[in-house]
N, C-alpha and C positions, 0 to 999 in steps of 0.2 A: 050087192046092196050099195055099194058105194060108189056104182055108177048112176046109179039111182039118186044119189044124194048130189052129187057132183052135178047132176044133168040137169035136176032141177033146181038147184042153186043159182045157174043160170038165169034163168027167170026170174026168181024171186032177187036177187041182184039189180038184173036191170029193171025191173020193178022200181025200185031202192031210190035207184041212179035218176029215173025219170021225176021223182018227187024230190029228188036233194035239195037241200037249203043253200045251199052254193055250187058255185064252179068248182070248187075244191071237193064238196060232199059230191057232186055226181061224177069225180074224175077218179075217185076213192073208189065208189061203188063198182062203178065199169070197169076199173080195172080187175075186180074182186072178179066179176063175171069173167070176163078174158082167164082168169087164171085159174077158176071151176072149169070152162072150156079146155081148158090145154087137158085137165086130168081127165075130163071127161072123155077127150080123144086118147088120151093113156091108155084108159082102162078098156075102149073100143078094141083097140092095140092087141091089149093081153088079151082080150077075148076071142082076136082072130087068130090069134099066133095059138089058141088052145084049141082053133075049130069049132066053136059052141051056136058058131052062127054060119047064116051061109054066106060064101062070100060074095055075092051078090048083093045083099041086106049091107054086108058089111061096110064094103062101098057107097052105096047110099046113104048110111050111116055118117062116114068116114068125111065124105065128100060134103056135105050137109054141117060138122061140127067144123067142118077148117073155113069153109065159107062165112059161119057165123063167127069163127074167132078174126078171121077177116077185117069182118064189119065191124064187131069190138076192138080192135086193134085201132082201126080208123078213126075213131071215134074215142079212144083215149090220146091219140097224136092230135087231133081236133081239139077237144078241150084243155090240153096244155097248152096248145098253142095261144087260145085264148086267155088260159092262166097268166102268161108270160107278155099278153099284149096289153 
């Protein structure tokens, strides 16, 4: 369940971040995303270290949440940057 919560908190985040009233409200939100991201690979994690999935999926999985935390990450070093300019 609370990969579930984490996975799509993601979205509803960057959702968030696209409408913010500021540079500061969309640096706030994105980073909320990046950090539902990281749990959301967490819990990917426990799940394959339990075997509940196959590991095939799981890497596509796996591979898929680091790529987006990536592009979150990018994009919280972008808009500080901008903060600070």
């Amino acid at each position: 369940m609370q990969l579930i919560r984490s996975g799509t908190s993601i979205g509803a985040n960057y959702r968030e971040a696209c409408y913010g009233r500021s540079q500061k409200d969309f640096t706030s939100k994105i980073s909320i995303a990046f950090s539902e991201c990281q749990e959301t690979i967490y819990w990917l994690e426990i799940i394959g270290d339990a075997e509940l999935i196959r590991p095939s999926r799981l890497k596509s999985l796996l591979s898929e949440a680091n790529e987006l935390a990536a592009i979150l990450c990018a994009s919280i070093k972008t808009s500080r940057a901008r903060l600070h300019s």
